[in-house]
PDBQT receptor file of N, H, CA, C and O in Angstrom, charges set to zero:
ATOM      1  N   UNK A   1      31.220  27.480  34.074  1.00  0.00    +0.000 N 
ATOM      2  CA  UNK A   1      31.022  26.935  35.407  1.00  0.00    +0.000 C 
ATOM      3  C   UNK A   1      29.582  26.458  35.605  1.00  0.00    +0.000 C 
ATOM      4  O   UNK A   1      29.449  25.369  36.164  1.00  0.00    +0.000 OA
ATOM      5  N   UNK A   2      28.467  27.134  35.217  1.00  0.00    +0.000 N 
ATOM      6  H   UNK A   2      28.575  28.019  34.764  1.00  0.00    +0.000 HD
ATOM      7  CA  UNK A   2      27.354  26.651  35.010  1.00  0.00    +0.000 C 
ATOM      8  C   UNK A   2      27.216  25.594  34.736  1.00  0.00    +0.000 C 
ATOM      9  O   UNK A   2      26.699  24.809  35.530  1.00  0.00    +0.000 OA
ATOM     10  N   UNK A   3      27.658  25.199  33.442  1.00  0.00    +0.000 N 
ATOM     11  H   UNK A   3      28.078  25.837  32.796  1.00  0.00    +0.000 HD
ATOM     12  CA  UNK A   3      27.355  23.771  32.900  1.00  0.00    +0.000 C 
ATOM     13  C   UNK A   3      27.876  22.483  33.652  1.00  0.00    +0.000 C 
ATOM     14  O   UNK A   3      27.313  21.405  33.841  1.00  0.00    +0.000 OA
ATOM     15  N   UNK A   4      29.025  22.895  33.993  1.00  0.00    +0.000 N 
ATOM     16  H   UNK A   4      29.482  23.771  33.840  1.00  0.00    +0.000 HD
ATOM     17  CA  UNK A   4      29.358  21.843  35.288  1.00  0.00    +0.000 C 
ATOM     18  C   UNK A   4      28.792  21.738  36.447  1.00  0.00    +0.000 C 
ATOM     19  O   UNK A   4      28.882  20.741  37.164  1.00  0.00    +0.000 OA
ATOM     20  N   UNK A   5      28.226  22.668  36.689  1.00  0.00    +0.000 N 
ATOM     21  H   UNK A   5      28.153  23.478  36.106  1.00  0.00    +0.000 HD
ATOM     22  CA  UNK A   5      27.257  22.189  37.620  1.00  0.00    +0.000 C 
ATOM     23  C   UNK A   5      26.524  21.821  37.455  1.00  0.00    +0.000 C 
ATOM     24  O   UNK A   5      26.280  20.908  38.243  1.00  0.00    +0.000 OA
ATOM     25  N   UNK A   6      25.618  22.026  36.547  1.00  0.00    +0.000 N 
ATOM     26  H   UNK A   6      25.816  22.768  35.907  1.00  0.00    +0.000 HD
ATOM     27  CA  UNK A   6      24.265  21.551  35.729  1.00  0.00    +0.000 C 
ATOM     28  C   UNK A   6      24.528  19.787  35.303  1.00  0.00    +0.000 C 
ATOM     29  O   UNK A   6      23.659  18.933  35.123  1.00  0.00    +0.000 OA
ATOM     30  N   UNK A   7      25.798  19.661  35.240  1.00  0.00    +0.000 N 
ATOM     31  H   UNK A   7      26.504  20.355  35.387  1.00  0.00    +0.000 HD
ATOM     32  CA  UNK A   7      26.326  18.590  34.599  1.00  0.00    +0.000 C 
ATOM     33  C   UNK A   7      26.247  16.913  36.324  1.00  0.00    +0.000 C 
ATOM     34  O   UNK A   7      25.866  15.763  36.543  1.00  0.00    +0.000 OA
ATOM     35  N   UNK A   8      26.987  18.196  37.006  1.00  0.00    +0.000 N 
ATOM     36  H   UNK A   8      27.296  19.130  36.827  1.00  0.00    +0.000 HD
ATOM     37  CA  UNK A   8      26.927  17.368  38.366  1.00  0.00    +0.000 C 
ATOM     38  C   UNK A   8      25.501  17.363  39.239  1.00  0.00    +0.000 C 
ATOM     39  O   UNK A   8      25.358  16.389  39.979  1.00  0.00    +0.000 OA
ATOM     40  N   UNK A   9      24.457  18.336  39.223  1.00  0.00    +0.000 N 
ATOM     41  H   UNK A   9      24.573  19.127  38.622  1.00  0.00    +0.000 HD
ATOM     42  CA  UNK A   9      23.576  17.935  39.492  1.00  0.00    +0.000 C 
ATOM     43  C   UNK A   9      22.372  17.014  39.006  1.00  0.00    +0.000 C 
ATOM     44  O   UNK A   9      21.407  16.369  39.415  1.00  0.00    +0.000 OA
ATOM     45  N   UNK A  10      23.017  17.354  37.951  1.00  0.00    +0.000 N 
ATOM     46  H   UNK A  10      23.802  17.878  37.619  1.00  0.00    +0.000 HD
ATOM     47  CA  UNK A  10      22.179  15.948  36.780  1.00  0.00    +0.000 C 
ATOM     48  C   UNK A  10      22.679  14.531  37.587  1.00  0.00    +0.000 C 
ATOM     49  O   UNK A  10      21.856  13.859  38.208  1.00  0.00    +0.000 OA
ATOM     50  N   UNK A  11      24.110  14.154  37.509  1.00  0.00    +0.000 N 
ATOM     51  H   UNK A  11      24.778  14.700  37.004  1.00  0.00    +0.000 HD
ATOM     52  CA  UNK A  11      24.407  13.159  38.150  1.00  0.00    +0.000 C 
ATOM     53  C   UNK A  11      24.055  12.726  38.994  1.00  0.00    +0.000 C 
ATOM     54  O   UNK A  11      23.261  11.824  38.727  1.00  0.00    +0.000 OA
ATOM     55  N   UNK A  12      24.280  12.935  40.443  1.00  0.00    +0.000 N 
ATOM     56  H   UNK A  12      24.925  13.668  40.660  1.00  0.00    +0.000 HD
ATOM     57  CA  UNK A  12      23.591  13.394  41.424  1.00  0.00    +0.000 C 
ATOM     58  C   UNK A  12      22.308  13.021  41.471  1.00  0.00    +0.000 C 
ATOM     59  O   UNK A  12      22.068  12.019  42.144  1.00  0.00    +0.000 OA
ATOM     60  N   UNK A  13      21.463  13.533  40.961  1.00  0.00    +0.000 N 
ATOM     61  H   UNK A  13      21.658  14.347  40.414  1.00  0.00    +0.000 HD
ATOM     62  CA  UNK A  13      19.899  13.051  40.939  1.00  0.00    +0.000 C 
ATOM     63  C   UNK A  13      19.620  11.924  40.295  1.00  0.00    +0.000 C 
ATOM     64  O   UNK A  13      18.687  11.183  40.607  1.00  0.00    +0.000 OA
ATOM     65  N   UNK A  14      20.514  11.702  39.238  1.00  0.00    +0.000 N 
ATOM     66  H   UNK A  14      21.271  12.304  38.985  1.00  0.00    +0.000 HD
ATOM     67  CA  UNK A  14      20.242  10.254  38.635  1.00  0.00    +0.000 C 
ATOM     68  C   UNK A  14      20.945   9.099  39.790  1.00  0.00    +0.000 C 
ATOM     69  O   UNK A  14      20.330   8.048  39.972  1.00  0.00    +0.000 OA
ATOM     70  N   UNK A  15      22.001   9.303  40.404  1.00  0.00    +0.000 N 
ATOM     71  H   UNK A  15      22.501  10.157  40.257  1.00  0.00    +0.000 HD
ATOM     72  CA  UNK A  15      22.473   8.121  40.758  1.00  0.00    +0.000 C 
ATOM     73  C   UNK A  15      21.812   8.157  42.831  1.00  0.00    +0.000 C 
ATOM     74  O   UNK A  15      21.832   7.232  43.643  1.00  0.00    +0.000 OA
ATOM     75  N   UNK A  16      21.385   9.423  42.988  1.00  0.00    +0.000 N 
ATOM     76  H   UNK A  16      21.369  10.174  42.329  1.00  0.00    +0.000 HD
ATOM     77  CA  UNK A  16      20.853   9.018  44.116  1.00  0.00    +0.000 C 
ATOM     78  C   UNK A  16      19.344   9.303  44.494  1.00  0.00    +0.000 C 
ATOM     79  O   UNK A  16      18.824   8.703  45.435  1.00  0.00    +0.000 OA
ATOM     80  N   UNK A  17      18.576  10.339  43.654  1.00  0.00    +0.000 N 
ATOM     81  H   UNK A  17      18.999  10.826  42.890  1.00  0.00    +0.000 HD
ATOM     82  CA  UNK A  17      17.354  10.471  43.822  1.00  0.00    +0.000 C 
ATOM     83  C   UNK A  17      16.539  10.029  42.797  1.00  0.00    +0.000 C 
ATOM     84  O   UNK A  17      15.491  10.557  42.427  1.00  0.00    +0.000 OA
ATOM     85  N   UNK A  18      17.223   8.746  42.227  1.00  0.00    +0.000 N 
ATOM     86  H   UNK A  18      18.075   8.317  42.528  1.00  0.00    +0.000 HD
ATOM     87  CA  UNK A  18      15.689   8.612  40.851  1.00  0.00    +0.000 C 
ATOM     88  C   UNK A  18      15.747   6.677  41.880  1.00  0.00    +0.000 C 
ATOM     89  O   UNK A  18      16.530   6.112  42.643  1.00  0.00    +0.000 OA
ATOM     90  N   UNK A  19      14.984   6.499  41.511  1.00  0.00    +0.000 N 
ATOM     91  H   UNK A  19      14.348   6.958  40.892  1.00  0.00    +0.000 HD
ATOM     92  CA  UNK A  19      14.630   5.152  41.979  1.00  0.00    +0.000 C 
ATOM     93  C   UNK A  19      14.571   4.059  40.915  1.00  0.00    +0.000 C 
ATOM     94  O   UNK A  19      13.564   4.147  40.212  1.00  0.00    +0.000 OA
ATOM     95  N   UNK A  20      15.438   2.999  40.601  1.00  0.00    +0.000 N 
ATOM     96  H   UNK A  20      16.256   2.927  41.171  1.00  0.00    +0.000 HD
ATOM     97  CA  UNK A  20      15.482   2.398  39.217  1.00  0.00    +0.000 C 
ATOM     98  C   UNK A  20      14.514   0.995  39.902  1.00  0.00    +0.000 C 
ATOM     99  O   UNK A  20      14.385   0.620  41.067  1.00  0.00    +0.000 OA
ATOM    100  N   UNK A  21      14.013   0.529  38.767  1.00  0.00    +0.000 N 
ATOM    101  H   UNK A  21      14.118   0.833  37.821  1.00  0.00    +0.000 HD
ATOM    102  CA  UNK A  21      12.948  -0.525  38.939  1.00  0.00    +0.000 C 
ATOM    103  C   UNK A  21      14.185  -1.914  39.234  1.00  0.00    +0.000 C 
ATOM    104  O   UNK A  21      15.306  -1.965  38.728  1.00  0.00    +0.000 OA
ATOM    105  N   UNK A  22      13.625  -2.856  40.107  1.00  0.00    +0.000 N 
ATOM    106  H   UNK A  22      12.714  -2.815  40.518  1.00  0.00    +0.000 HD
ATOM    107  CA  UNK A  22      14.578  -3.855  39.770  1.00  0.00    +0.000 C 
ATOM    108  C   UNK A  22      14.220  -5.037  38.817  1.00  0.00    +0.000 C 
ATOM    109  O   UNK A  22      13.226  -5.216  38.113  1.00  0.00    +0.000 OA
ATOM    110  N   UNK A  23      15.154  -5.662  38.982  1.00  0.00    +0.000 N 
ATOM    111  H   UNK A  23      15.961  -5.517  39.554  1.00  0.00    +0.000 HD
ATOM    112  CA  UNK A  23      14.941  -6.448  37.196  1.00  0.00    +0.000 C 
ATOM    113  C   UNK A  23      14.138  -7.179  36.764  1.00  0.00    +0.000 C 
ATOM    114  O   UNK A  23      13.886  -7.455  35.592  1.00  0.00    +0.000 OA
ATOM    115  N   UNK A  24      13.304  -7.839  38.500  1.00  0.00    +0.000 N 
ATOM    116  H   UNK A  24      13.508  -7.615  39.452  1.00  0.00    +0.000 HD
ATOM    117  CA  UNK A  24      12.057  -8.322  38.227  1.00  0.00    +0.000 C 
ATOM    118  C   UNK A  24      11.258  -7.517  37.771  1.00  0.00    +0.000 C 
ATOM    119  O   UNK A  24      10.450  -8.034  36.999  1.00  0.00    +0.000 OA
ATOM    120  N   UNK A  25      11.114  -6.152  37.975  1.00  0.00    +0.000 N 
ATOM    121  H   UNK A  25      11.770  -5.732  38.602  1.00  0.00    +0.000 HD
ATOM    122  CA  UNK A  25      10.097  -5.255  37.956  1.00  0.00    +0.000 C 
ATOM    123  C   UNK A  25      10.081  -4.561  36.120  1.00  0.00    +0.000 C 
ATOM    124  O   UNK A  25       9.337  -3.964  35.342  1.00  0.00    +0.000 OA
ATOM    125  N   UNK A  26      10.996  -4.957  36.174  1.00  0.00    +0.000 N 
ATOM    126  H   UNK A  26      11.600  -5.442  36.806  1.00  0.00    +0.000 HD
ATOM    127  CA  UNK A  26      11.588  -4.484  34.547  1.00  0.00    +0.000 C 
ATOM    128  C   UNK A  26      11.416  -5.188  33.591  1.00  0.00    +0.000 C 
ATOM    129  O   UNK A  26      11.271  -4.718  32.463  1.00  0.00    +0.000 OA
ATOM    130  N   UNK A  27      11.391  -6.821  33.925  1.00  0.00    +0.000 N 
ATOM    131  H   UNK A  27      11.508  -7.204  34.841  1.00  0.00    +0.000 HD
ATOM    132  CA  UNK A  27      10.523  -8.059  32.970  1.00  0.00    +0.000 C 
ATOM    133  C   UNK A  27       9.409  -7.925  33.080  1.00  0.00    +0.000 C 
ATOM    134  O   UNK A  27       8.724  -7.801  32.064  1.00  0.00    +0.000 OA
ATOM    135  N   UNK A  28       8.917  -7.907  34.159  1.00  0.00    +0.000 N 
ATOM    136  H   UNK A  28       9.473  -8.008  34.984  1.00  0.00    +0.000 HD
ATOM    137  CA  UNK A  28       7.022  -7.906  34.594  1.00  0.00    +0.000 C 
ATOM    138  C   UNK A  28       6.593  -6.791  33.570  1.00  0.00    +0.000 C 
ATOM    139  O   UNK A  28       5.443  -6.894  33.143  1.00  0.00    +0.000 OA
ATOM    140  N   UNK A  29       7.469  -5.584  33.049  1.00  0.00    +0.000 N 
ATOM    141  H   UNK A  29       8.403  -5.500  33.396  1.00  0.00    +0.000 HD
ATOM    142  CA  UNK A  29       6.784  -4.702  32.538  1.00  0.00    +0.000 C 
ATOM    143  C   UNK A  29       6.815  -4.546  31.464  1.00  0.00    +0.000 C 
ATOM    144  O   UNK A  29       6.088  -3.774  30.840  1.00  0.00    +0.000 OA
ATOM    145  N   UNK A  30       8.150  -5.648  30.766  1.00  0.00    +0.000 N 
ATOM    146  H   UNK A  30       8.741  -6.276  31.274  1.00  0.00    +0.000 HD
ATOM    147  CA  UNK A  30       8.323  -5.115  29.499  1.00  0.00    +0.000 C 
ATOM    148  C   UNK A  30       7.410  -7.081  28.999  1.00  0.00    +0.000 C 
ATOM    149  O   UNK A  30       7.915  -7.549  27.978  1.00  0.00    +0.000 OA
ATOM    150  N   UNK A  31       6.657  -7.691  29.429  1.00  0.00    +0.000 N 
ATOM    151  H   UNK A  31       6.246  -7.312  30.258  1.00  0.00    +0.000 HD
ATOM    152  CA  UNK A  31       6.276  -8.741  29.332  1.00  0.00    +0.000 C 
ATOM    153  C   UNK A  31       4.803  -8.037  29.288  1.00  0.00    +0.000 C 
ATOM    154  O   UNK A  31       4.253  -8.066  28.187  1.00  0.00    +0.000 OA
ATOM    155  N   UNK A  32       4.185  -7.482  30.233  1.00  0.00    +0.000 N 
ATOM    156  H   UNK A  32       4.632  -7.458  31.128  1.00  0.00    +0.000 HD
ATOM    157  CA  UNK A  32       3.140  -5.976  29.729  1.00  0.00    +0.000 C 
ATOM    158  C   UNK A  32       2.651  -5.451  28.737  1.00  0.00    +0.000 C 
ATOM    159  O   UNK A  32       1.521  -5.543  28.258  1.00  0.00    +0.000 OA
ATOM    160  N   UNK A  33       4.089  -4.531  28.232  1.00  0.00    +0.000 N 
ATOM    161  H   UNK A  33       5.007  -4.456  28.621  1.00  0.00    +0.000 HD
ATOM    162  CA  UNK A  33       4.213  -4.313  26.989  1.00  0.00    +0.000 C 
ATOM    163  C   UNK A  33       4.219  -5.103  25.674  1.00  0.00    +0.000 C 
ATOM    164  O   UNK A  33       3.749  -4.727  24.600  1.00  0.00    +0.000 OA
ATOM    165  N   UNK A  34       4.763  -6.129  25.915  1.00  0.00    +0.000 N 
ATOM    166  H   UNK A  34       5.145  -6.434  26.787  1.00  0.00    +0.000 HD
ATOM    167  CA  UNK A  34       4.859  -7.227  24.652  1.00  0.00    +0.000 C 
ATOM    168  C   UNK A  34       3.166  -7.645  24.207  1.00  0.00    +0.000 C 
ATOM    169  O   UNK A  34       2.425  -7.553  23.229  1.00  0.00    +0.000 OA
ATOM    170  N   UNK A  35       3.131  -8.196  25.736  1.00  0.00    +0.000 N 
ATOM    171  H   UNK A  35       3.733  -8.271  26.531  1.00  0.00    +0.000 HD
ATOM    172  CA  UNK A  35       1.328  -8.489  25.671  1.00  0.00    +0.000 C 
ATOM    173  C   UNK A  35       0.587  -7.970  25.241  1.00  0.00    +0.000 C 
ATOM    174  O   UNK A  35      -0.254  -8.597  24.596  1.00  0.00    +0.000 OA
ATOM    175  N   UNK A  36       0.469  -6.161  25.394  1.00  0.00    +0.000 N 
ATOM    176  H   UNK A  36       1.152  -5.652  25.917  1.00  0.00    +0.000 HD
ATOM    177  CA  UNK A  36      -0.536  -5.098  24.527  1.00  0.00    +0.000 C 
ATOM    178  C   UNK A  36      -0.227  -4.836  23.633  1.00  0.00    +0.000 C 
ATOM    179  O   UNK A  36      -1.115  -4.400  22.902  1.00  0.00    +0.000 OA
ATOM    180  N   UNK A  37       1.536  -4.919  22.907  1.00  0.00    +0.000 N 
ATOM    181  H   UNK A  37       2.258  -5.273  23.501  1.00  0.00    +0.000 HD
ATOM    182  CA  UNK A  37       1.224  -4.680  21.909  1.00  0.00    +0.000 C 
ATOM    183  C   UNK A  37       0.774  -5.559  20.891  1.00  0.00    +0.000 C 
ATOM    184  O   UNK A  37       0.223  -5.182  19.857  1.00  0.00    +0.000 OA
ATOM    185  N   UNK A  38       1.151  -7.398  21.369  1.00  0.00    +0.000 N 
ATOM    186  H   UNK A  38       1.599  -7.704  22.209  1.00  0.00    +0.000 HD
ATOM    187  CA  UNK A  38       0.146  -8.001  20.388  1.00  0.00    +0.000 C 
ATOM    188  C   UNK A  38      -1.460  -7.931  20.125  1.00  0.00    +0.000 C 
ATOM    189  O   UNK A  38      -2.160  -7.956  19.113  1.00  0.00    +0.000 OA
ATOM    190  N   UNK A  39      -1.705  -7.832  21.521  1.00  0.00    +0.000 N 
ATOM    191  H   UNK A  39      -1.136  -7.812  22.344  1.00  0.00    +0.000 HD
ATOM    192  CA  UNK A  39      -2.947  -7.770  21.295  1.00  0.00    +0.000 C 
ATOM    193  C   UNK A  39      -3.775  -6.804  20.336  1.00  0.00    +0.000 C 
ATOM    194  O   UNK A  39      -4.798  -7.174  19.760  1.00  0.00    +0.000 OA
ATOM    195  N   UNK A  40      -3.125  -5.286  20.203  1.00  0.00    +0.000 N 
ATOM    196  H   UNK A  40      -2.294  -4.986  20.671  1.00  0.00    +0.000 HD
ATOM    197  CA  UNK A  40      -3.306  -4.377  19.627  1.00  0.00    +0.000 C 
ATOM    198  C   UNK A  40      -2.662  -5.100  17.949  1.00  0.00    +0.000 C 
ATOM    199  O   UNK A  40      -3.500  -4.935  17.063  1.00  0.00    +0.000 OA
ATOM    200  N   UNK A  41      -1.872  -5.541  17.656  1.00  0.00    +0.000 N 
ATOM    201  H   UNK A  41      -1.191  -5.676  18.376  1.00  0.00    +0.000 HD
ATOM    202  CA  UNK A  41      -1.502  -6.122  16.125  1.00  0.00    +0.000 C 
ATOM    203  C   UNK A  41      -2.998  -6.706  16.140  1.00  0.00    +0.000 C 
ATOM    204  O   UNK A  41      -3.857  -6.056  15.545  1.00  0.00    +0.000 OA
ATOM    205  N   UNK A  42      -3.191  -7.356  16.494  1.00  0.00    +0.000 N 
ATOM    206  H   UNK A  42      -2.493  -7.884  16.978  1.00  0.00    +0.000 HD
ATOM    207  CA  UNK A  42      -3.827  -8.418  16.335  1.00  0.00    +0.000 C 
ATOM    208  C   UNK A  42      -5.773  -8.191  15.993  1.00  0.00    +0.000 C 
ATOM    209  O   UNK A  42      -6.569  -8.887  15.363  1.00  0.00    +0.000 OA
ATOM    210  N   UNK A  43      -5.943  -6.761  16.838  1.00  0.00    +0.000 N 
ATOM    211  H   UNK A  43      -5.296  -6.196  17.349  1.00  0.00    +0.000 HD
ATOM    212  CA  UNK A  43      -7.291  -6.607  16.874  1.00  0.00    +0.000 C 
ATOM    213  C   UNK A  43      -6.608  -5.306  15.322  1.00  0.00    +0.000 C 
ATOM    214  O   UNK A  43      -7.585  -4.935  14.672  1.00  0.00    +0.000 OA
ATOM    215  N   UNK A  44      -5.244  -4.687  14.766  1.00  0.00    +0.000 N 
ATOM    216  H   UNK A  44      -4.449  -4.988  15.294  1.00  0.00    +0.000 HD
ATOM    217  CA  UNK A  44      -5.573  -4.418  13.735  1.00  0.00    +0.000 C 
ATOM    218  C   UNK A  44      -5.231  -4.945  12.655  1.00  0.00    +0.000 C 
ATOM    219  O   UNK A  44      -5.222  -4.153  11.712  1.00  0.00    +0.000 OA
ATOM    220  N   UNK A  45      -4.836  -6.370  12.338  1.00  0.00    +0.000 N 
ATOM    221  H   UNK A  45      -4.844  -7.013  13.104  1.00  0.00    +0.000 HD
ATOM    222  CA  UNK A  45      -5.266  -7.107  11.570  1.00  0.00    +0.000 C 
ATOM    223  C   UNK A  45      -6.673  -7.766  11.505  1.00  0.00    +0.000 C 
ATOM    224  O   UNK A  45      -7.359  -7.832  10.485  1.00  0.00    +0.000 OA
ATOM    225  N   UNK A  46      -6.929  -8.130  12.439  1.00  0.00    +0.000 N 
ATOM    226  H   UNK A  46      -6.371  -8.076  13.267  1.00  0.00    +0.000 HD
ATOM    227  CA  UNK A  46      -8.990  -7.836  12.101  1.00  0.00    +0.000 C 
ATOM    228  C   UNK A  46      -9.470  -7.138  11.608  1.00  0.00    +0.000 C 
ATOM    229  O   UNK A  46     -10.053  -7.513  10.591  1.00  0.00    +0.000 OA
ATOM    230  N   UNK A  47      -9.547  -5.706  11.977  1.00  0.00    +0.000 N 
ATOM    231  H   UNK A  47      -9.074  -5.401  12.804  1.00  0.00    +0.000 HD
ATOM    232  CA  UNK A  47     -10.440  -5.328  11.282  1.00  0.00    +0.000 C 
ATOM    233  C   UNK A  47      -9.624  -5.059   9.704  1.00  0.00    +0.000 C 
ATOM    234  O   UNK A  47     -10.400  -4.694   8.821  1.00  0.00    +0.000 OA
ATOM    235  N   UNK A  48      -8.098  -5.213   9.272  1.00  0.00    +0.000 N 
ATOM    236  H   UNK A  48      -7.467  -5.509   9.989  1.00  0.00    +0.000 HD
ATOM    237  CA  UNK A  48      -7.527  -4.791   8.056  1.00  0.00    +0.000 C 
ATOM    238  C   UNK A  48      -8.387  -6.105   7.121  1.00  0.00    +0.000 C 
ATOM    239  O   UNK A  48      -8.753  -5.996   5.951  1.00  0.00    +0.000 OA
ATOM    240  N   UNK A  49      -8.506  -6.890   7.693  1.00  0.00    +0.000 N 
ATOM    241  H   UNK A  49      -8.209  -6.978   8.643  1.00  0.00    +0.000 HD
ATOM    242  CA  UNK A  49      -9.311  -8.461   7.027  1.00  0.00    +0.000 C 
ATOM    243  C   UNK A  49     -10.291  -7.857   7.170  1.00  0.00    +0.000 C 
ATOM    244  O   UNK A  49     -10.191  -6.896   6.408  1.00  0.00    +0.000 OA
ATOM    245  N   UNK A  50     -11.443  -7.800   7.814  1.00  0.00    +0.000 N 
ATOM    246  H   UNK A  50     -11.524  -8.582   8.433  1.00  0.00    +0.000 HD
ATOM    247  CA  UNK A  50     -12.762  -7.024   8.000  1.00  0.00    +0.000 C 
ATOM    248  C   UNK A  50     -13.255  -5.949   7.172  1.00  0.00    +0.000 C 
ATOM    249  O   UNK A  50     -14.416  -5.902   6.765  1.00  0.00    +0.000 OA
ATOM    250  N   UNK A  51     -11.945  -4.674   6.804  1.00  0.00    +0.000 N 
ATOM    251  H   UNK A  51     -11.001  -4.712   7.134  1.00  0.00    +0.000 HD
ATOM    252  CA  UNK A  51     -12.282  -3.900   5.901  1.00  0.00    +0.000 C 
ATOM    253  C   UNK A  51     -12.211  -4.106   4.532  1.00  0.00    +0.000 C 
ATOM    254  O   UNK A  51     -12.866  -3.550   3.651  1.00  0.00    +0.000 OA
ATOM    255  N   UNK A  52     -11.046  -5.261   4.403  1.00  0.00    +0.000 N 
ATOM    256  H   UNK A  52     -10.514  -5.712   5.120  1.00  0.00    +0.000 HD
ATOM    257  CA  UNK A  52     -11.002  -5.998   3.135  1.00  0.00    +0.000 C 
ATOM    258  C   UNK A  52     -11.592  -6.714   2.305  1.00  0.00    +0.000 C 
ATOM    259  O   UNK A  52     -11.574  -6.708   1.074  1.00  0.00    +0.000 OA
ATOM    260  N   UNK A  53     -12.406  -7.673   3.434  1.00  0.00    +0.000 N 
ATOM    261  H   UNK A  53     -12.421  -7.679   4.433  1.00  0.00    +0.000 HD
ATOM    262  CA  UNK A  53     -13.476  -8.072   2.741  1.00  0.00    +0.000 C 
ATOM    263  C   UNK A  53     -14.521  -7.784   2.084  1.00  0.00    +0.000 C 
ATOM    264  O   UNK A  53     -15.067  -8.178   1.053  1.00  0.00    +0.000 OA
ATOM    265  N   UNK A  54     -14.837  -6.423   3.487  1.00  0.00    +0.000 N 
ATOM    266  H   UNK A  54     -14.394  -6.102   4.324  1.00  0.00    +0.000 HD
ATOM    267  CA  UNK A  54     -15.983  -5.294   2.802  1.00  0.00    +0.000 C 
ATOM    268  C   UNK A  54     -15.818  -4.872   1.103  1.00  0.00    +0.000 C 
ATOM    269  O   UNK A  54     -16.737  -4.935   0.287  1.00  0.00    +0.000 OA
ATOM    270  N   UNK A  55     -14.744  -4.539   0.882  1.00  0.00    +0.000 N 
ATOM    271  H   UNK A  55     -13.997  -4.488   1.545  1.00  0.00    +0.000 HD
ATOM    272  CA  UNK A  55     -14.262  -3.576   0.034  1.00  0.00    +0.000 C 
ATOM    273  C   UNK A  55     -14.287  -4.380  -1.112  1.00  0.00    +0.000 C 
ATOM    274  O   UNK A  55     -14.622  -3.918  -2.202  1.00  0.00    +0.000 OA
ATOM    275  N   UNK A  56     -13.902  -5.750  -0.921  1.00  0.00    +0.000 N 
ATOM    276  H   UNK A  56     -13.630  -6.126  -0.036  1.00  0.00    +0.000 HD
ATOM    277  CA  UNK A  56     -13.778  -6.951  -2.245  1.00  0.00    +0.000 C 
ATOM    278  C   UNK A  56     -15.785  -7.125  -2.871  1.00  0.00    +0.000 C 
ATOM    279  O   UNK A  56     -16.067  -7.180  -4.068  1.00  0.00    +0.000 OA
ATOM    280  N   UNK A  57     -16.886  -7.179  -1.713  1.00  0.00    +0.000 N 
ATOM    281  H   UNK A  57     -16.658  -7.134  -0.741  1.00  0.00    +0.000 HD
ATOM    282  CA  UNK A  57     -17.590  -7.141  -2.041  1.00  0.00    +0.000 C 
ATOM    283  C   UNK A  57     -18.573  -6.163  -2.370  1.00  0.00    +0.000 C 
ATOM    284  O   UNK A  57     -19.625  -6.385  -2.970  1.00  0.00    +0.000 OA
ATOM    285  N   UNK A  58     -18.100  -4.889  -1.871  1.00  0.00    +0.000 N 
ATOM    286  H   UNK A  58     -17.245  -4.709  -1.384  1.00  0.00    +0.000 HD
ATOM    287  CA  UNK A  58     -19.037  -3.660  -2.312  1.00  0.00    +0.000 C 
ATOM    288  C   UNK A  58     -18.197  -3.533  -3.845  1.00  0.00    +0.000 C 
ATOM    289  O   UNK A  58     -19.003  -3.080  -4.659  1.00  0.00    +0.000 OA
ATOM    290  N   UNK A  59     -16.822  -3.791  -4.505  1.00  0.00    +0.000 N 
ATOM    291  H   UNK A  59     -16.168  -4.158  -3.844  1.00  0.00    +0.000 HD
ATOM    292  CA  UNK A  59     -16.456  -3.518  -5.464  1.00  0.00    +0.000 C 
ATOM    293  C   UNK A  59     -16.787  -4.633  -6.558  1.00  0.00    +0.000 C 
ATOM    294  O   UNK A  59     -16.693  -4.340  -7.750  1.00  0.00    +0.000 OA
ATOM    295  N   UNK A  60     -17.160  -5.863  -6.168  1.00  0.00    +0.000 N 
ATOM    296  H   UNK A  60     -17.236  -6.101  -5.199  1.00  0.00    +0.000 HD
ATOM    297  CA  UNK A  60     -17.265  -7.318  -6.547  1.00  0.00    +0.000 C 
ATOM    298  C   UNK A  60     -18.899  -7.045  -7.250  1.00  0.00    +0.000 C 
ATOM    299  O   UNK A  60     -19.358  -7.609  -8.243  1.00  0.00    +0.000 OA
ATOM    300  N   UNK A  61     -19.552  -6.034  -6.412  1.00  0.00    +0.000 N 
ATOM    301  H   UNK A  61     -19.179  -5.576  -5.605  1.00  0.00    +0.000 HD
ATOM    302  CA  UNK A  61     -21.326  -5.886  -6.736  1.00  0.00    +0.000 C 
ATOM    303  C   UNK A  61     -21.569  -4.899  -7.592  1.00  0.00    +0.000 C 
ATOM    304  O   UNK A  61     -22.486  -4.818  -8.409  1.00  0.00    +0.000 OA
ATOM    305  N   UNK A  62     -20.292  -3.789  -7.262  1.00  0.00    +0.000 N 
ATOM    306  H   UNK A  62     -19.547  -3.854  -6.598  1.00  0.00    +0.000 HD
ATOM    307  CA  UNK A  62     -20.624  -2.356  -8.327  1.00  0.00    +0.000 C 
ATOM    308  C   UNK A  62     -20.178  -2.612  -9.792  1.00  0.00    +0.000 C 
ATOM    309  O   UNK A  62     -20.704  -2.199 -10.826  1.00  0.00    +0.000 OA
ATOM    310  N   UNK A  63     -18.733  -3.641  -9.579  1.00  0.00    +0.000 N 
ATOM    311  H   UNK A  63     -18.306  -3.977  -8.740  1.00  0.00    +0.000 HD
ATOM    312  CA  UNK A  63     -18.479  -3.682 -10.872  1.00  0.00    +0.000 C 
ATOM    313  C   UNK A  63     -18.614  -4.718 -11.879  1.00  0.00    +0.000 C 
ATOM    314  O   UNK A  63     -18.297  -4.489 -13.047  1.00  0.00    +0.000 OA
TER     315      UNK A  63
């Protein structure tokens, strides 16, 4: 009996006390997300080029 209740108050709170974003609000955010995460690719392919280069010429001089 527990679990059914546990089961129906779960419901319950999802379908009347959670507040869902609407769909504008749900592009705006996942358009957000898209945005930082390129930006974040992007500043770590810099420095992966940046450390690469390093590495071609400290090994280019030692050896």
């Amino acid at each position: 009996m527990k679990l059914i209740n546990y089961f129906k108050e779960s419901y319950r709170e999802l379908v009347h006390k959670t507040s869902w974003p609407s769909r504008q609000e749900l592009t705006h955010s996942a358009v957000v997300v898209l945005v930082a995460s390129l930006i974040i690719a992007l500043v770590v392919w810099v420095m992966d080029l940046g450390f690469e280069s390093l590495m071609t010429f400290i090994y280019n001089k030692v050896l």
